[in-house]
C-alpha positions as CSV (number, residue, x, y, z in Angstrom):
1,X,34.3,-5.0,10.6
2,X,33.0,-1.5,10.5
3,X,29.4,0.7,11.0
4,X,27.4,2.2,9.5
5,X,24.7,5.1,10.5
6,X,21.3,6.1,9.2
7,X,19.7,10.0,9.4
8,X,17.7,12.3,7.7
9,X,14.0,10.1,9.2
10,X,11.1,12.3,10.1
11,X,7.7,13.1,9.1
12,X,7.0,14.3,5.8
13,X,3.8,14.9,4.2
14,X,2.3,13.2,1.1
15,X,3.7,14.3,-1.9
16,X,6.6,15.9,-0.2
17,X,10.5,14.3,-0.2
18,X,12.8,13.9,2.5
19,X,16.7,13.1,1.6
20,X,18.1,9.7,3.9
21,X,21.6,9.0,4.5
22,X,24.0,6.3,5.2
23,X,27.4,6.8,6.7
24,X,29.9,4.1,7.1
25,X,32.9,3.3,9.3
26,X,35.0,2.1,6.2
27,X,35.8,3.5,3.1
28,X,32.5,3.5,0.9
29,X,34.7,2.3,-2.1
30,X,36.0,-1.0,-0.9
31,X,32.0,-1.7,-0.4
32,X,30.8,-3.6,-2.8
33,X,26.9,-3.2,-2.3
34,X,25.1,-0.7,-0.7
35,X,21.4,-1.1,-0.2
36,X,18.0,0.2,1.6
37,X,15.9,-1.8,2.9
38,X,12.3,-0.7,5.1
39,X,9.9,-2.5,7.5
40,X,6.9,-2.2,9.3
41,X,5.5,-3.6,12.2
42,X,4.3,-7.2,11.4
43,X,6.2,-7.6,7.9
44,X,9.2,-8.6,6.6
45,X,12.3,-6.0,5.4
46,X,11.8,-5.6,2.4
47,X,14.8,-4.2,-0.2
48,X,13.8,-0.7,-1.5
49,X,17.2,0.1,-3.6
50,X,20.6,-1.3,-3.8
51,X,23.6,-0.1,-5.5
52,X,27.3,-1.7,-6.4
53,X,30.5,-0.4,-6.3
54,X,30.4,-0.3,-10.2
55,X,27.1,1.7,-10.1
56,X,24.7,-1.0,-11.2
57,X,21.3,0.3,-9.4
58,X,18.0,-1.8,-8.7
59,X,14.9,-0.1,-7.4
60,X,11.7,-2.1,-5.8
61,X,8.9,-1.5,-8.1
62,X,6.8,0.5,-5.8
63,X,9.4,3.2,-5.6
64,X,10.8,3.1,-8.9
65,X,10.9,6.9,-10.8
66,X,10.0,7.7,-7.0
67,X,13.3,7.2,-5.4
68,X,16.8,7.7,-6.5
69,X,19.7,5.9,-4.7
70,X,23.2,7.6,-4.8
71,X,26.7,7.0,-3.4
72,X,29.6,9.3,-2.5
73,X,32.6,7.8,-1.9
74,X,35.1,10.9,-0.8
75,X,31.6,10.9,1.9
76,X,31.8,7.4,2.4
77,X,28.2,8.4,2.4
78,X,25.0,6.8,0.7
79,X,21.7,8.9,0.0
80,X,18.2,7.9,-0.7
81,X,16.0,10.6,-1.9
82,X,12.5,10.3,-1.8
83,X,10.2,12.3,-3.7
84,X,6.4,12.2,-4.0
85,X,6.3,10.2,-0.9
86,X,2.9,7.6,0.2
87,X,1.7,7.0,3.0
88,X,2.8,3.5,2.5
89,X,6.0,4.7,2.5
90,X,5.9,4.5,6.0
91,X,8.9,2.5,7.6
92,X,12.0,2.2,9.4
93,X,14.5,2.8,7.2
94,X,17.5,0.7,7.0
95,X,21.0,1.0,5.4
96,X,23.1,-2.2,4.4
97,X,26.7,-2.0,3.9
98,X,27.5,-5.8,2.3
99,X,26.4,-7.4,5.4
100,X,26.7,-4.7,7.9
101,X,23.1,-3.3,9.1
102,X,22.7,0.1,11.0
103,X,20.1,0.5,13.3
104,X,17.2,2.4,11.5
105,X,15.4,5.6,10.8
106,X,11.9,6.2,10.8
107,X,10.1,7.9,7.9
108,X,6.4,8.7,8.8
109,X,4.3,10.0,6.0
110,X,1.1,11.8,7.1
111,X,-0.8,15.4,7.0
């Protein structure tokens, strides 16, 4: 069935960027979507990008021209990179390999 694994959370101030990744168990290319989805306490995940195997790419509007979703597939690694953060951007950060979910990363955004 496979894993996958989330890093690169941490605390970043407003305005700066911090660089997420997602590692998985099988080979990236027999994936067929890849997404990132966030949460905070008391709400709903929410999707903040997803991308297919064919490189079709849809963004949440709150992130869009914000954050850029990417995949490597000699990696078997997906990247979210973040730039001009919010402090609403403040969430666990989760990676989605079809239906496999890893466990999280926090991104806190504060000075």
């Amino acid at each position: 069935q496979g894993s996958v694994a989330e890093s690169g959370g941490g605390l970043v101030q407003p305005g700066g960027s911090l660089t997420l990744s997602c590692t998985t168990s099988k080979r990236i290319d027999t994936v067929y979507l890849m997404a990132w989805y966030r949460q905070v306490p008391g709400k709903d995940r929410e999707l903040v990008a997803e991308i297919s195997s064919f490189g079709k790419i849809r963004y949440a509007d709150d992130v869009q021209g914000r954050f850029t979703i990417s995949r490597d597939n000699a990696k078997n690694t997906m990247y979210l990179q973040m730039n001009n953060v919010k402090s609403e951007d403040t969430a666990v950060y989760y990676c989605k390999a079809n239906l496999i979910w890893g466990q999280g990363t926090q991104v806190t955004v504060s000075s």
